[in-house]
C-alpha positions in Angstrom: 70.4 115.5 109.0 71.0 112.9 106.4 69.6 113.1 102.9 67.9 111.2 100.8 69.4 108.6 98.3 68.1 111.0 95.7 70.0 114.1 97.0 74.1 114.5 96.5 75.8 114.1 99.8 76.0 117.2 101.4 80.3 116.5 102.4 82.0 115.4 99.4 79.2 115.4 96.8 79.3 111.9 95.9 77.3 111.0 93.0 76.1 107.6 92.1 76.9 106.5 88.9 75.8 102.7 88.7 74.4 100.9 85.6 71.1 98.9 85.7 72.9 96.3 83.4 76.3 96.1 85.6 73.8 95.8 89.0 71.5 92.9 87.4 74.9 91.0 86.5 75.2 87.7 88.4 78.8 87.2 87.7 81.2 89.5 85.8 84.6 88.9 84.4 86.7 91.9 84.5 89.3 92.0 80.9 92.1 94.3 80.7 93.5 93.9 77.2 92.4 90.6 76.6 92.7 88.7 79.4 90.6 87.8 82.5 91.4 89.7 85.1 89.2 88.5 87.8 85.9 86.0 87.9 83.8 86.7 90.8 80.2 87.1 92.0 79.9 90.9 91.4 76.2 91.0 92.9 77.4 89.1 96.1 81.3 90.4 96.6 81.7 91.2 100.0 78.7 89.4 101.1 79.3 86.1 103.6 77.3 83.8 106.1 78.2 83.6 109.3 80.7 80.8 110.3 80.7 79.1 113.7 83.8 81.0 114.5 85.1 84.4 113.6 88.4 86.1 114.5 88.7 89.7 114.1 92.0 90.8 114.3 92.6 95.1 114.1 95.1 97.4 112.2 98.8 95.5 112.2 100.9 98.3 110.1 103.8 96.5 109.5 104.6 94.7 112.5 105.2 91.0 111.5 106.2 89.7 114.9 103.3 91.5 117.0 101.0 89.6 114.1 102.7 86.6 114.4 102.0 86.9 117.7 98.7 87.5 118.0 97.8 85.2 115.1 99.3 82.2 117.8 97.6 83.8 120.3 94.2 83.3 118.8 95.2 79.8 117.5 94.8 81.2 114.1 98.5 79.1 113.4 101.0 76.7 115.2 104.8 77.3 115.6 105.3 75.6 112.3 103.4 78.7 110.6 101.0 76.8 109.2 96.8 77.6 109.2 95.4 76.1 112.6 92.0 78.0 112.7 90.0 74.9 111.0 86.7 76.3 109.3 87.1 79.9 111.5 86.9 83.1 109.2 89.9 85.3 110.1 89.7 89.1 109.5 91.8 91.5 109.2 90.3 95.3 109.7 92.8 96.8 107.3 96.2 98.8 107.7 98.6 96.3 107.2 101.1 98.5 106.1 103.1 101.3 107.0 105.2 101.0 110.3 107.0 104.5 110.7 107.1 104.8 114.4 104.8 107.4 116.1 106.4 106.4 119.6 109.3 105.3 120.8 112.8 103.7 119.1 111.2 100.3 117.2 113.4 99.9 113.6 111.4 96.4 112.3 109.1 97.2 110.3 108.1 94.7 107.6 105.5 95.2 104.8 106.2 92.5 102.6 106.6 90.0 105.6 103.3 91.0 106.8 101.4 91.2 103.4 103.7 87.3 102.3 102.3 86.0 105.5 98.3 86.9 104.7 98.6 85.8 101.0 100.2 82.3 102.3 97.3 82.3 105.4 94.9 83.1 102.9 95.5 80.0 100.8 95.8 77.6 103.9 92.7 78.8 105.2 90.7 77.9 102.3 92.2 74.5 102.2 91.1 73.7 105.8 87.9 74.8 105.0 88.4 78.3 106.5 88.9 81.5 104.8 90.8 84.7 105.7 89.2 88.1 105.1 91.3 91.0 104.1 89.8 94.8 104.0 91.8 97.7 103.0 92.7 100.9 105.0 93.4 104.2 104.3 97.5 103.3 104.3 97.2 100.6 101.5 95.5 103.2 99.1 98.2 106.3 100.3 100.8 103.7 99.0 99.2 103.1 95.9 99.3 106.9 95.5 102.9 107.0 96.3 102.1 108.9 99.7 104.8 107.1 101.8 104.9 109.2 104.8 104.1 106.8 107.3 106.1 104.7 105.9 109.1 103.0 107.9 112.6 103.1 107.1 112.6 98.8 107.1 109.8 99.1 104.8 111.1 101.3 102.3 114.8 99.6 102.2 113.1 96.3 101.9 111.6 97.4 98.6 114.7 99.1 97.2 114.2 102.3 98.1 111.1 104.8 97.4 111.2 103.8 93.9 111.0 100.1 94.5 108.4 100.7 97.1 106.5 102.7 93.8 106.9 99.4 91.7 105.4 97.2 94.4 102.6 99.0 95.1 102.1 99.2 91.5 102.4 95.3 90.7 102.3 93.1 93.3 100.4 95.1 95.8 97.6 95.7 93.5 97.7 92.1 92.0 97.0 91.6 96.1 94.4 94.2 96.2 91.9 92.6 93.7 91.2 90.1 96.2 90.4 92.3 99.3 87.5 94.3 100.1 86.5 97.6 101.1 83.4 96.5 102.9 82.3 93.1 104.0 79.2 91.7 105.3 79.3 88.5 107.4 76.1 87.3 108.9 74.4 90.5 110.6 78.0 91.7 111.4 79.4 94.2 108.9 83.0 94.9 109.0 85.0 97.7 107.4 88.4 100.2 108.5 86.8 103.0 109.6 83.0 102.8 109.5 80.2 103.2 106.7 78.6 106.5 107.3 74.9 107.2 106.3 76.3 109.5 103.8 78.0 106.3 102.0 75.3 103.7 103.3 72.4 105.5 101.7 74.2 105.4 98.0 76.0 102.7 98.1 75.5 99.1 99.2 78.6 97.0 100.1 78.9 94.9 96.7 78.4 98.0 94.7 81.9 99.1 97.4 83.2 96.3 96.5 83.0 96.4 92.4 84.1 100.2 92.4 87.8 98.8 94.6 88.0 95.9 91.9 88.0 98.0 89.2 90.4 100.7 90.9 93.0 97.8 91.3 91.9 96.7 87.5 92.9 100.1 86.0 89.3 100.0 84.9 88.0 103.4 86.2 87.7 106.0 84.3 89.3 109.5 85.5 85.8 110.9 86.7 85.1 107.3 88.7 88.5 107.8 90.4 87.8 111.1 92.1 84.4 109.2 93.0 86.2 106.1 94.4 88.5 108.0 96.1 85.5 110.6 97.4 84.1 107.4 98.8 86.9 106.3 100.9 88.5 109.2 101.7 86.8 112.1 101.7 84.8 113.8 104.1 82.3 110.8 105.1 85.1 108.2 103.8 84.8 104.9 104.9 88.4 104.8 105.3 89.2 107.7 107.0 86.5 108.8 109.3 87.1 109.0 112.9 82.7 109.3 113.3 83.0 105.7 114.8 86.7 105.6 116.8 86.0 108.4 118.9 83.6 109.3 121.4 80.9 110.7 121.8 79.7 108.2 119.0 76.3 109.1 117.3 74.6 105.8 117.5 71.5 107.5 115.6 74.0 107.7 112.8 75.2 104.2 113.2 71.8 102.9 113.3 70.8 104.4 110.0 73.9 102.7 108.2 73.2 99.4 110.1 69.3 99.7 109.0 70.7 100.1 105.5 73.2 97.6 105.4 70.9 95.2 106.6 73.4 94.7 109.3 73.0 94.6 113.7 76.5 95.4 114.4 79.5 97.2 112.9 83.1 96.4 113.6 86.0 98.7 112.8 89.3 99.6 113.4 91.4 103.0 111.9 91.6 104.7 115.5 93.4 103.6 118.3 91.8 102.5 121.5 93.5 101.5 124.8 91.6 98.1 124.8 88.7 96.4 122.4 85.9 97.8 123.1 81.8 98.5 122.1 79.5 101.2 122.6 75.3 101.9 121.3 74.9 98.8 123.1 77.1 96.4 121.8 76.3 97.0 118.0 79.7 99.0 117.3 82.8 97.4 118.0 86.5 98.7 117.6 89.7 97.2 117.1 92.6 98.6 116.4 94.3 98.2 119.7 97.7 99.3 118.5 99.4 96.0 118.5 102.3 97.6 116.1 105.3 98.4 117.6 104.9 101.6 115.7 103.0 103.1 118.4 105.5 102.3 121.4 107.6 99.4 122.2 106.0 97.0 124.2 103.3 95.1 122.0 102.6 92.2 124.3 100.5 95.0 126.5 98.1 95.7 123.5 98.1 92.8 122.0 94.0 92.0 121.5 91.2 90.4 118.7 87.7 89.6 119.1 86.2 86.4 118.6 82.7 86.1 117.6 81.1 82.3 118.2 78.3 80.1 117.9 77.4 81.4 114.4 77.3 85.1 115.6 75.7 84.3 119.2 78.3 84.6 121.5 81.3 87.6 121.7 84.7 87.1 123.4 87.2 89.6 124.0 90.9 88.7 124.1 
């Protein structure tokens, strides 16, 4: 049974703390100490039309070459590296970090390859009139806890160590982060790591998602806001961390009260492994995170999979 929007949520007790003022804003300019800090469209963040063409690729954790890879694959680049996807909108379902092997012998891990690659993608893209989409997972956040421990050896040496791997998360990473999302919406297809529960979708709408991760990576949130935040995307109902939508049975009554909410048809997500891309409630939930890292056994080429949606939302292709 889900509760109303009035009630607390009965997992995790996540309260709803959002000004009228802060809600009514058309655009808002986050200021840290003087300076701007970020200039978007608060009311809208997250929020998208649907392009002719959209590529969904799931979680990479640290495996540059299997995303280098697939990225060809899907004619997302050439072999110069440079953005070949034209107007498409490229997405990535979170979990780009983090390659400590689960299964078998692989050493290569890469976090800063992987997250150097999307920021250069992401600038490409919007020159050729595309754009590149990046949602967080539950891994970027344990990072910017200083929870490494599913972290690989190549990506903690790469950083100089634990402490170096501190420092990035604490700089660079969350310069990175201000310009990813939690939740997206794109057309009636709403994307996010691990799937909006009703518990979440019934308080929360995906800008409002948005704002709270913006100001998390602006050092904006007060102490109280934090737990909240984290509550949100971690706890039990997190939009990060639930497995409600990777494993089956799936309660598509469930799905169909966050999709009714959202104002969404379908949801896409990633955050649990599946042997292949596939969809369940009749097509309106869609999943994945294939595995494609060689952190979960050596092979990659064998798991290797995105999902193209096409002709403005119409058509879906499995790869």
């Amino acid at each position: 049974m889900v509760e109303s929007k009035k009630s607390n949520m009965r997992k995790g007790k996540v309260e709803k703390k959002m000004g009228n003022k802060r809600d009514n804003m058309k655009r808002k300019n986050v200021v840290k100490n003087g300076k701007n800090v970020k200039n978007v469209n608060m009311k809208e963040i997250g929020i998208f039309g649907m392009p002719e063409k959209l590529c969904v690729i799931g979680d990479i954790h640290a495996d540059y070459e299997a995303f280098v890879f697939t990225l060809k694959k899907a004619g997302m680049i050439n072999n110069k590296m440079e953005w070949a996807g034209r107007k498409t909108y490229l997405v990535l379902i979170g979990d780009l970090v983090d390659g400590k092997t689960r299964m078998g012998s692989w050493k290569g891990d890469s976090d800063m390859k992987v997250v150097n690659l999307v920021e250069k993608l992401m600038v490409m893209a919007n020159k050729k009139g595309g754009k590149v989409i990046v949602l967080l997972g539950n891994h970027e956040f344990m990072n910017m806890r200083g929870n490494f421990s599913y972290s690989g050896d190549g990506g903690i040496k790469e950083m100089g160590g634990e402490s170096g791997r501190k420092k990035y998360f604490g700089t660079k990473f969350k310069k990175f982060g201000k310009g990813c999302y939690v939740a997206v919406k794109i057309g009636d297809w709403i994307f996010c790591h691990a799937g909006i529960p009703p518990e979440i979708s019934l308080l929360y709408t995906i800008p409002e998602l948005n704002r709270l991760s913006i100001r998390y990576f602006s050092n904006l949130l007060k102490p109280n806001e934090e737990k909240q935040f984290f509550e949100i995307i971690s706890g039990d109902n997190g939009i990060l961390t639930t497995r409600e939508f990777g494993l089956d049975p799936v309660n598509c009554n469930r799905l169909n009260i966050s999709l009714t909410q959202l104002k969404g048809k379908y949801m896409v997500v990633g955050h649990t492994v599946q042997t292949m891309i596939n969809s369940v409630c009749n097509t309106k939930l869609w999943r994945v995170d294939v595995g494609i890292s060689r952190a979960f056994g050596d092979n990659f080429k064998r798991r290797v999979g995105f999902l193209v949606i096409y002709e403005y939302g119409k058509k879906i292709k499995v790869y």
